[in-house]
Biotite code that builds the C-alpha atoms (Angstrom):
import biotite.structure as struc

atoms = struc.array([
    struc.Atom([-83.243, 207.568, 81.184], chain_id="A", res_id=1, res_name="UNK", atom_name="CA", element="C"),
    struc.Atom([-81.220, 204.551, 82.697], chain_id="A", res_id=2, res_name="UNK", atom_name="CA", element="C"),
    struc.Atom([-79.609, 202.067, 80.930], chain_id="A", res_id=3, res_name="UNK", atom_name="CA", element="C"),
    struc.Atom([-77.742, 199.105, 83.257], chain_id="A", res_id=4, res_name="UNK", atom_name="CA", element="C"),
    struc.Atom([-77.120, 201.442, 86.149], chain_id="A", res_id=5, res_name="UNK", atom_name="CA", element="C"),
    struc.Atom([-76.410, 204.498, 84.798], chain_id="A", res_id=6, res_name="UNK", atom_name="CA", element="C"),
    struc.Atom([-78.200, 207.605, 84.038], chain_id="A", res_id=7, res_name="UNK", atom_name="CA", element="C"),
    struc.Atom([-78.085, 209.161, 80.103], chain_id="A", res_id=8, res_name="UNK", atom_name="CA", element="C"),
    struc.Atom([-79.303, 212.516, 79.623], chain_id="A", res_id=9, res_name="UNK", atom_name="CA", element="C"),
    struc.Atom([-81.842, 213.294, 76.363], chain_id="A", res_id=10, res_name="UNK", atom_name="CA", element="C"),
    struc.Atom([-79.526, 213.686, 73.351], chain_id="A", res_id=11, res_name="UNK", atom_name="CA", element="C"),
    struc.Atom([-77.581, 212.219, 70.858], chain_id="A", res_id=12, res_name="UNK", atom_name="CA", element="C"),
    struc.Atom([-74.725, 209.426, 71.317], chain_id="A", res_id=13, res_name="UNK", atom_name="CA", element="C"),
    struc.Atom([-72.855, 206.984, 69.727], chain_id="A", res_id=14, res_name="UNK", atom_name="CA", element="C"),
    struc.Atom([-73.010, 203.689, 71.015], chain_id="A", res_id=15, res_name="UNK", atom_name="CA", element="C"),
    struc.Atom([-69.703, 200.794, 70.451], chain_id="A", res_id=16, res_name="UNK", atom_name="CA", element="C"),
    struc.Atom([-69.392, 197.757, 71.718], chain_id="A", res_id=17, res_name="UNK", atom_name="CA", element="C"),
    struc.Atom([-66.320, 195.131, 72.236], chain_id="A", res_id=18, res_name="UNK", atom_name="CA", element="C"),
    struc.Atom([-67.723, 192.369, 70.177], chain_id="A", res_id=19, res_name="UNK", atom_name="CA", element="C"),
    struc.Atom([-70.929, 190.471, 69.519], chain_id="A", res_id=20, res_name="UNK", atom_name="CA", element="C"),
    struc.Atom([-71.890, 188.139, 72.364], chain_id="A", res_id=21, res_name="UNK", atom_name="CA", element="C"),
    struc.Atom([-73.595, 187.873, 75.730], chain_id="A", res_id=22, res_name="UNK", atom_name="CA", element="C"),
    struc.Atom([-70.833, 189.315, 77.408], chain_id="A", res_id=23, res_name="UNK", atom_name="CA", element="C"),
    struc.Atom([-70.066, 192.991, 75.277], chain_id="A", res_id=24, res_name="UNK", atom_name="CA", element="C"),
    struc.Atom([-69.621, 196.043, 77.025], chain_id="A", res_id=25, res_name="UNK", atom_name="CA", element="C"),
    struc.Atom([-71.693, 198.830, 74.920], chain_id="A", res_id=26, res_name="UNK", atom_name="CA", element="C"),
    struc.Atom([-69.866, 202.236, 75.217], chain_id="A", res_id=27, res_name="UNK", atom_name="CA", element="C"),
    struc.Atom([-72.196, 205.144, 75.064], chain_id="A", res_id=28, res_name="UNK", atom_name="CA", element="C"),
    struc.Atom([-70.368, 208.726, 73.727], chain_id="A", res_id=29, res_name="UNK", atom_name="CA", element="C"),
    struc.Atom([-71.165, 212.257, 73.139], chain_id="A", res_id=30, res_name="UNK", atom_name="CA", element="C"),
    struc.Atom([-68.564, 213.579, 71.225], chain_id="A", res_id=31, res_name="UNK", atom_name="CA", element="C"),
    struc.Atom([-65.368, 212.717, 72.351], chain_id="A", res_id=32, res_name="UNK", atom_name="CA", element="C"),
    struc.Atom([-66.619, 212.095, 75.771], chain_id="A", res_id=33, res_name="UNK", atom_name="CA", element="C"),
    struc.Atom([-67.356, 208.365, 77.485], chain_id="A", res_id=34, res_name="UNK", atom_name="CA", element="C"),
    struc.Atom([-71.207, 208.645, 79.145], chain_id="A", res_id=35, res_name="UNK", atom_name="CA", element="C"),
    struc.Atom([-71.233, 205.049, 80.360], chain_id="A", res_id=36, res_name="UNK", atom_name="CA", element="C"),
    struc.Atom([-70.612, 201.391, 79.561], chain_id="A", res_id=37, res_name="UNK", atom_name="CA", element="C"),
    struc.Atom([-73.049, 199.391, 80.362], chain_id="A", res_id=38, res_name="UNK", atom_name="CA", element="C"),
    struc.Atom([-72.606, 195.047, 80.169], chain_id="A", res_id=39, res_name="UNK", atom_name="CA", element="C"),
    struc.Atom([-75.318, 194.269, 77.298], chain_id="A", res_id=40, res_name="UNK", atom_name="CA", element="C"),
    struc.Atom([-75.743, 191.021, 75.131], chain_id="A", res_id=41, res_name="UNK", atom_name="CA", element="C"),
    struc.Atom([-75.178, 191.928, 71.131], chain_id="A", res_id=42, res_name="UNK", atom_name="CA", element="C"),
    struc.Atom([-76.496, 189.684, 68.359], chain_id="A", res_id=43, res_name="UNK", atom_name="CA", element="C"),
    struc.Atom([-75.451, 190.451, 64.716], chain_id="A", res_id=44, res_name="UNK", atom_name="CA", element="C"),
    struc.Atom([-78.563, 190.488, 63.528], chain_id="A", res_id=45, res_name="UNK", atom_name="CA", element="C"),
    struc.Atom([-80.301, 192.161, 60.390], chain_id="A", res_id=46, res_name="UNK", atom_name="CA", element="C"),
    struc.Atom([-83.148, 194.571, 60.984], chain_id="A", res_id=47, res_name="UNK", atom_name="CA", element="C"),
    struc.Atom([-85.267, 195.811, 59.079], chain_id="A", res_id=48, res_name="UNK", atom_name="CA", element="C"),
    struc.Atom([-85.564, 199.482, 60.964], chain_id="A", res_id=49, res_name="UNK", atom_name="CA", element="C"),
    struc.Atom([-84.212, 201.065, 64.077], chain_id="A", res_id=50, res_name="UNK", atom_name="CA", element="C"),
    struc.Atom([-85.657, 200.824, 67.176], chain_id="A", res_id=51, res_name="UNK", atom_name="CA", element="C"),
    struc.Atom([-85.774, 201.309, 70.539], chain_id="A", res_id=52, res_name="UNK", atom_name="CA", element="C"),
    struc.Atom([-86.884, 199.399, 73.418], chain_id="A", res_id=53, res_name="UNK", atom_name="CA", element="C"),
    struc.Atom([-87.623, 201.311, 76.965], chain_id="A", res_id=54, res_name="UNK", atom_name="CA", element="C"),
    struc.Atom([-89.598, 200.290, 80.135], chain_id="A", res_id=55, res_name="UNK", atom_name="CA", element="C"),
    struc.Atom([-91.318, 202.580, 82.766], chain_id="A", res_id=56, res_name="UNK", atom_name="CA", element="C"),
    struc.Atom([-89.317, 201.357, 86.167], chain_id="A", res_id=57, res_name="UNK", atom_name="CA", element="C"),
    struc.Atom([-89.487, 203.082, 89.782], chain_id="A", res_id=58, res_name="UNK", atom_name="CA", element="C"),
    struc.Atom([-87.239, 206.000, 88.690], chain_id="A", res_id=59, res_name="UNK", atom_name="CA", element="C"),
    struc.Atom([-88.550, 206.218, 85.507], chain_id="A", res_id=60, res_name="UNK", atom_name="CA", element="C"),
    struc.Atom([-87.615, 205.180, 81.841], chain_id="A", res_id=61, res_name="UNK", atom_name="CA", element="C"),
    struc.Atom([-85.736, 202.152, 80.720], chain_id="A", res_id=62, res_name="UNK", atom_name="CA", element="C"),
    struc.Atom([-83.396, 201.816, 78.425], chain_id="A", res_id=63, res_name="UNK", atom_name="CA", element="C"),
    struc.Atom([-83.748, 197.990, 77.439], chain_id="A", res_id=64, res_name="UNK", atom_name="CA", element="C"),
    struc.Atom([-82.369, 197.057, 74.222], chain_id="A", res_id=65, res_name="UNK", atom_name="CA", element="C"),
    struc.Atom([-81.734, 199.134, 70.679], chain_id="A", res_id=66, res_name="UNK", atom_name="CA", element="C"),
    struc.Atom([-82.169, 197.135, 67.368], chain_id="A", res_id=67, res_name="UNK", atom_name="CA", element="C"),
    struc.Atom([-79.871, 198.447, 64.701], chain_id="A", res_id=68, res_name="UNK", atom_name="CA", element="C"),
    struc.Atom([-79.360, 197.803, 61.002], chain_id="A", res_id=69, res_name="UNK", atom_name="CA", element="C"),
    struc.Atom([-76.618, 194.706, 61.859], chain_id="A", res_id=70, res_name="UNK", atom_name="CA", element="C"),
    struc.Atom([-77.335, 194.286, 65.331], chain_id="A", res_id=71, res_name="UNK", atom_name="CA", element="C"),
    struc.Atom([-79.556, 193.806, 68.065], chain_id="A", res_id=72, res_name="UNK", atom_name="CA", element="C"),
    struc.Atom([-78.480, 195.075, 71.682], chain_id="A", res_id=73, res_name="UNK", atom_name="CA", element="C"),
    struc.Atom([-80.039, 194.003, 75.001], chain_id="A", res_id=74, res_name="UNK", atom_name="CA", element="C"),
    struc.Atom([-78.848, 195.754, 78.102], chain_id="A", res_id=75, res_name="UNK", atom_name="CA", element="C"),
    struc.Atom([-78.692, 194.223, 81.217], chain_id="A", res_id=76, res_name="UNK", atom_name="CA", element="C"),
    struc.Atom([-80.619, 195.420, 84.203], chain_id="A", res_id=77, res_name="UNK", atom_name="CA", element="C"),
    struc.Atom([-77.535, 195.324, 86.725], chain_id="A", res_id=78, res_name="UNK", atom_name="CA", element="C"),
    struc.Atom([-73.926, 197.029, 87.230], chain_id="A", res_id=79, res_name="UNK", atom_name="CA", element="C"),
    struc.Atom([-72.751, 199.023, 84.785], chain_id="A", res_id=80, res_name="UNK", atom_name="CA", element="C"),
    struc.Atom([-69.673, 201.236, 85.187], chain_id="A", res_id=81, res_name="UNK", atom_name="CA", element="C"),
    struc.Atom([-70.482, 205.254, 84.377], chain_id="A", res_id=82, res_name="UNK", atom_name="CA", element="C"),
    struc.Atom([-68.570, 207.114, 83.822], chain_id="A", res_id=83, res_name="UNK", atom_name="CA", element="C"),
])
């Protein structure tokens, strides 16, 4: 799957961000180790469940946007630094 322009493997990470706004850098880990950060916009929001928003694009799935309990994250499209 691709989220901004990196590539996450199927599995289980933890996601952080700087700070809510339309400038946050989300911070995707597994374990102890950085996968990517990716430029996102983050609204503290309340949710009622978690979910999560993909798109089918020319190399395949989308990561788009994740709602969470307290927030609501929408990726951007563009750059994003992997690592």
């Amino acid at each position: 799957m691709t989220v901004g322009s990196s590539t996450i493997k199927a599995g289980e990470y933890k996601i952080t961000w700087t700070e809510p706004g339309p400038d946050t850098k989300v911070i995707f880990t597994q374990g102890k180790k950085e996968i990517a950060v990716v430029p996102a916009t983050v609204e503290s929001k309340t949710n009622s469940d978690v979910r999560v928003f993909t798109a089918t694009g020319a190399s395949g799935k989308v990561l788009q946007g994740v709602e969470l309990k307290n927030a609501t994250l929408t990726f951007s499209p563009t750059a994003a630094a992997a690592k």
